[in-house]
N, C-alpha and C positions, 0 to 999 in steps of 0.2 A: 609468569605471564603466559596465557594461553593464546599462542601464535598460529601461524597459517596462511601457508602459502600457495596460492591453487594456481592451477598449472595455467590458466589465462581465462583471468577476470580483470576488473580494473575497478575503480572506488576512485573518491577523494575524499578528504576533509572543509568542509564548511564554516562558516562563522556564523550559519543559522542551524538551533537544533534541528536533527531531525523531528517528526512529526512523532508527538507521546512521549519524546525524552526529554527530560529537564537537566537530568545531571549523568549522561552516560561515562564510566569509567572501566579503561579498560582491566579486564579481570586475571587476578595473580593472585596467588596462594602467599603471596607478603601481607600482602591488604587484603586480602579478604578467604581469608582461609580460616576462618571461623563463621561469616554469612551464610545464613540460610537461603532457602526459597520457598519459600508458602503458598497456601493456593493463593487463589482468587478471580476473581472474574473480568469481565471487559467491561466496566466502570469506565476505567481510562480512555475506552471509545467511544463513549456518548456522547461527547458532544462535538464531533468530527460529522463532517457531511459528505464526506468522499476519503478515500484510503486509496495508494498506488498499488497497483496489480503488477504482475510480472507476465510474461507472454504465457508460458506454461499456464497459467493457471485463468486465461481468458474465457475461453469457453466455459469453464464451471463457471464461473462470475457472471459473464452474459448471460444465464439463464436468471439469476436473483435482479442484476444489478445496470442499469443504464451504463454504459465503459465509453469514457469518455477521454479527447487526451489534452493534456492542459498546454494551452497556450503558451508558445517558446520553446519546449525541448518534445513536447509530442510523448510527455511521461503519458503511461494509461491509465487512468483513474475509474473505479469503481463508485458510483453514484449513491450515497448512502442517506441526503436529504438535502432540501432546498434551505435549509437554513443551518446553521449552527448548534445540526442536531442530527444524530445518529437516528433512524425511524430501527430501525434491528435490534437495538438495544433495548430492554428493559429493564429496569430493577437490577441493572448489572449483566442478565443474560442474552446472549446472543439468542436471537428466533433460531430454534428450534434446528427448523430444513433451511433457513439462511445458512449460507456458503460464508466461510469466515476468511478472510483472506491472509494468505502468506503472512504478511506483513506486521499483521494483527495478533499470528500465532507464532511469530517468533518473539513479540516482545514478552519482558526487557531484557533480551538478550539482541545482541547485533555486532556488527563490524566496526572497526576503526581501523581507517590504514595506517600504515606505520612511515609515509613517506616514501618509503621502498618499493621500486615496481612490483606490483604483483602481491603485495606483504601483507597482510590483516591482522590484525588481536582483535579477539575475541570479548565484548565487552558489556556489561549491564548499566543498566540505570537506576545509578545508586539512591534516586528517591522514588522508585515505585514502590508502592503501599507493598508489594509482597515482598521485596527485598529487606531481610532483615540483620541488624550485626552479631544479634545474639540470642539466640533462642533453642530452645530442644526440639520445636516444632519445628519439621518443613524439613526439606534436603539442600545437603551440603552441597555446595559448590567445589570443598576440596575433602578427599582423604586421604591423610598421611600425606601431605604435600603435592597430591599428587590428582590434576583431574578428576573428579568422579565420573560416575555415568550421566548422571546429568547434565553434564558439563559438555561429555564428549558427545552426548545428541544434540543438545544447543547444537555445537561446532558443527555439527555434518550437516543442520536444517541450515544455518548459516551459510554455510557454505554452498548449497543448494541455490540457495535463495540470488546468493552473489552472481552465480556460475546464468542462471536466468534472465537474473537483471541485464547482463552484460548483451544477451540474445535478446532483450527488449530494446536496447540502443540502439543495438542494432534495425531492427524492424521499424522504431520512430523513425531512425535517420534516411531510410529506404521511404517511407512512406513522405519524408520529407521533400528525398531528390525528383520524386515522382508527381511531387506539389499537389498531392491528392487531399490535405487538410486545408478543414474552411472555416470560420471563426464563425462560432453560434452562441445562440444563448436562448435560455427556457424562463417563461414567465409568466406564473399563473395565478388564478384568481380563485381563494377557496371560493365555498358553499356562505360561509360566513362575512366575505366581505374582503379576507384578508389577503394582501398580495404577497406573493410569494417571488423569487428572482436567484439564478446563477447564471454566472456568465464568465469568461475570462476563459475558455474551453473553446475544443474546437473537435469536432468529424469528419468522417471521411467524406468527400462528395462524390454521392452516388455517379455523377454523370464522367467525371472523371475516369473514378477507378473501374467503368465501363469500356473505356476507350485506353487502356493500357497498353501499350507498345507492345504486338506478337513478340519483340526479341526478349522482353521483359516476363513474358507469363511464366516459360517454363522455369526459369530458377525462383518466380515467389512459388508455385505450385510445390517444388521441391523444397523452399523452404519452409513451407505454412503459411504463408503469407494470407495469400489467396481466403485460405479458408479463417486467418483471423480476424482479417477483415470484415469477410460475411457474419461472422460472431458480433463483431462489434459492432457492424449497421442492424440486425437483426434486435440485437440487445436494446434500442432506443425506444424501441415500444415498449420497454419494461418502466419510463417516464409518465407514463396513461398510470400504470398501477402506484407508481411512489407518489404519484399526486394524490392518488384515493388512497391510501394508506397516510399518509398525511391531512388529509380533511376523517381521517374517521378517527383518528388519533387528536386532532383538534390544531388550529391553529400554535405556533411555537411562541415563548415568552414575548412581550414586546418589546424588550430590552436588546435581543436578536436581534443583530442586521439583517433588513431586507432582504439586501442579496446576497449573496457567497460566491467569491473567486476561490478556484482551485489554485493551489501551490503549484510553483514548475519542481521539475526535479532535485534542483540545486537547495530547494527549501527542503526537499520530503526527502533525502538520499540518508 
């Protein structure tokens, strides 16, 4: 079993998957020491409309991405279409100068805690198309019993990824005590007729985080706050363009729900 301990993070386990796993298991050279891993593409994100982001990685996403935070835990969510449909994805490929997010690029690999404070395995999802149990194509998971390198990059983006998440709680929960989020919702009307809706999301209100307490500035300024914030009210204008990339792309199936609620944390973790 490929374990790990980081020196303070935190996780839990859920009884809802997270988002893109159907069957994650965590990874040991008992079980699956023969698995390959094959390419493939972001298929599996097409038809997602939004993806969680991590604070690290806000400002790159803000420039592609409307960042939104979901309703209840003030997760940040990257804005990827009004319907039950990925607009960055095509034919499998992510656009090009689209910014792919953390999240996206570590699947199928991820975390599982182990119960233990602070404790993780390292774990895949054993029904993604590129996971395989036997094959001469693709890279090994283990050799000679023993991690590969592939294994041990997963581990360190992993781990990466944990170590940020943890410093996004954080910033929700601050953005939280400060009662600077307001519940919104977008909803529009193609060229063709057809209506479009999300909702279950909320932003920062500008008026608010205006009038932030002087004893309060200097530690968000020191933490980033300050300016992830501006990232993230800035980014809303990037709603103008996913709406015209959506009418130029054409109305989404009619079988698609109208509108689309973003997942809280507890769903996407």
């Amino acid at each position: 079993m490929v374990s790990h301990s980081p020196s303070k993070t935190s996780g839990g386990d859920t009884p809802n998957l997270p988002l893109f796993y159907r069957h994650p298991q965590p990874l040991s050279s008992s079980a699956h020491g023969e698995w390959r891993l094959q390419g493939g593409d972001a298929s599996f994100a097409a038809d997602t409309s939004y993806v969680p982001i991590v604070a690290g990685e806000l400002i790159a996403a803000s420039r592609h991405y409307p960042i939104v935070f979901a309703a209840g835990d003030a997760q940040p969510l990257a804005v990827l279409g009004l319907q039950r449909r990925n607009l960055f994805v095509k034919d499998g490929r992510w656009e090009a100068d689209g910014y792919v997010p953390a999240y996206v690029r570590r699947y199928p690999f991820g975390f599982i805690a182990t119960g233990k404070p602070d404790e993780f395995v390292l774990a895949i999802d054993a029904e993604s198309e590129r996971v395989v149990k036997s094959a001469e194509e693709g890279r090994s998971f283990f050799e000679d019993g023993k991690p590969s390198e592939l294994t041990r990059q997963a581990l360190a983006f992993c781990d990466a990824f944990q170590s940020d998440a943890k410093a996004t709680r954080v910033f929700a929960e601050a953005l939280k005590e400060q009662d600077l989020l307001i519940d919104q919702r977008v909803d529009a009307t193609l060229p063709d007729g057809h209506k479009l809706g999300l909702e279950g999301f909320q932003i920062v209100d500008r008026e608010k985080f205006g009038k932030l307490p002087d004893e309060v500035l200097p530690a968000w300024h020191r933490n980033g706050y300050l300016a992830w914030v501006q990232f993230h009210l800035a980014s809303l204008d990037r709603f103008t363009s996913l709406l015209n990339r959506q009418a130029s792309i054409g109305a989404a199936e009619p079988q698609l729900p109208k509108t689309s609620r973003p997942k809280s944390r507890k769903e996407l973790a």
